[in-house]
ROVEXRO-696674 format. One record per residue (C-alpha): x, y, z; chain. Coordinates in Angstrom, 3 decimals. Example, Ala and Ser with C-alpha at 12.3 -4.5 7.8 and 13.67 -1.06 7.14 Angstrom:
BEGIN
+----------+----------+----------+-----+
|       c1 |       c2 |       c3 | mol |
+----------+----------+----------+-----+
|   12.300 |   -4.500 |    7.800 |   A |
|   13.670 |   -1.060 |    7.140 |   A |
+----------+----------+----------+-----+
! end
This chain:
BEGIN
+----------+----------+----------+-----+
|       c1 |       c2 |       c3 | mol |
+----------+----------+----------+-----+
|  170.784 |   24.907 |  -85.233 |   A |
|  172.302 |   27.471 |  -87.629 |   A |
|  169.969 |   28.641 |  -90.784 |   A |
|  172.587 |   27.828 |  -92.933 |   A |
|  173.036 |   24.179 |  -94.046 |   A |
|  175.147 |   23.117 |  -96.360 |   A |
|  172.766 |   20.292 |  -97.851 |   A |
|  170.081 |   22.823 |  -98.869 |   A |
|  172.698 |   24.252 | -101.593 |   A |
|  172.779 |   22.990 | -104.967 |   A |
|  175.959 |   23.746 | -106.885 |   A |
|  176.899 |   24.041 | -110.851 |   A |
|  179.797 |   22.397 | -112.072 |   A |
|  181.683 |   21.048 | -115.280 |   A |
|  181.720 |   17.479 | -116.473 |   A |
|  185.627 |   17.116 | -116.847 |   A |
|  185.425 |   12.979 | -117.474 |   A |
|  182.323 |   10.892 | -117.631 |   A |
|  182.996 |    6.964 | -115.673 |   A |
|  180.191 |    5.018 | -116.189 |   A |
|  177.268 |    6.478 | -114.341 |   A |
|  179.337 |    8.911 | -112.478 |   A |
|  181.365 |   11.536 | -113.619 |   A |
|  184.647 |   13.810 | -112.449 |   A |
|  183.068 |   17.123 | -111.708 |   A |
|  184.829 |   20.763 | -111.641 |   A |
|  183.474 |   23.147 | -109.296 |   A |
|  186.224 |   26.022 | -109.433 |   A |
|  189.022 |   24.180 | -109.178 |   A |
|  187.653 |   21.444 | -106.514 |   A |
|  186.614 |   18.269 | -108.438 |   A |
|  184.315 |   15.392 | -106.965 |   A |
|  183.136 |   12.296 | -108.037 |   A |
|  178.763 |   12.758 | -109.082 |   A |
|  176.471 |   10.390 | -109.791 |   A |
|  174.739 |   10.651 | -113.046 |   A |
|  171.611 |    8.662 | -112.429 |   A |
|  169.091 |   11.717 | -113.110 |   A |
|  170.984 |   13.319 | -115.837 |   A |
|  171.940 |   12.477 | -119.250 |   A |
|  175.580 |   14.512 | -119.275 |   A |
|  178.482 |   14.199 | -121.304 |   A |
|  181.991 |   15.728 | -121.140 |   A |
|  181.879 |   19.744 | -121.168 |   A |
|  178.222 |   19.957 | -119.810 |   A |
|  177.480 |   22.239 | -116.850 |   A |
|  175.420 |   20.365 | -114.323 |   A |
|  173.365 |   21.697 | -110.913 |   A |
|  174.931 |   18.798 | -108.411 |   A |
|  173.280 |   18.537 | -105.025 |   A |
|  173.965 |   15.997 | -102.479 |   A |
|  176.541 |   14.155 | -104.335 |   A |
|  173.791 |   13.511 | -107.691 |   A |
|  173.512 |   15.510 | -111.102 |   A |
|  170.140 |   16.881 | -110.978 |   A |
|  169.974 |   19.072 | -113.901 |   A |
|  172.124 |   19.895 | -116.975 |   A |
|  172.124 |   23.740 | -117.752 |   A |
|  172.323 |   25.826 | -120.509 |   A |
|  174.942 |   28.381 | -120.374 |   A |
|  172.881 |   30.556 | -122.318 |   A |
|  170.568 |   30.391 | -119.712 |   A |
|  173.033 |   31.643 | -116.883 |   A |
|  174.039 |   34.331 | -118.983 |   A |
|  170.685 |   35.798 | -119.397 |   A |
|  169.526 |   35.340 | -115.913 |   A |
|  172.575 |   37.118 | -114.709 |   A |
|  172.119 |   40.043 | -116.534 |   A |
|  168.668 |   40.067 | -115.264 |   A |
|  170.187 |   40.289 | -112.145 |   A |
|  172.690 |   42.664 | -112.517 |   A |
|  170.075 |   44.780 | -114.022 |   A |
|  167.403 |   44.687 | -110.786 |   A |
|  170.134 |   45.354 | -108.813 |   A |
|  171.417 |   48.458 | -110.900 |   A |
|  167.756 |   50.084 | -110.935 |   A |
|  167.496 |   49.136 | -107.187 |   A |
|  170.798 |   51.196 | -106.670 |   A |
|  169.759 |   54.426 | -109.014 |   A |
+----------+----------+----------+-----+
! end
């Protein structure tokens, strides 16, 4: 079996249209139908989806910061 399987991922995506306990999902330009049983999300929200469920809103604040944090280990690991 390969290391890599696709079920261990969790992805982050935007809440285009909210249907009930689902919701229409935007992952670059590929939308998908997500449940919403775990999460309390609304239109405009940026969700971690994995296997097909919401598991975690998240704040884009948050993403900004821990990318820079990132981008700034890898910048001293490079000098």
């Amino acid at each position: 079996m390969s290391e890599y399987d696709p079920y261990d991922m969790a992805v982050v995506g935007v809440v285009v249209e909210v249907r009930g306990g689902t919701a229409l999902v935007d992952f670059g330009g590929i939308r998908r139908e997500i449940e919403l049983g775990l999460v309390d999300a609304k239109k405009g929200d940026l969700v971690l989806v994995h296997g097909g469920y919401a598991i975690k809103k998240i704040n884009p604040a948050k993403i900004e910061e821990n990318l820079l944090s990132v981008l700034n280990q890898l910048n001293r690991e490079l000098d």
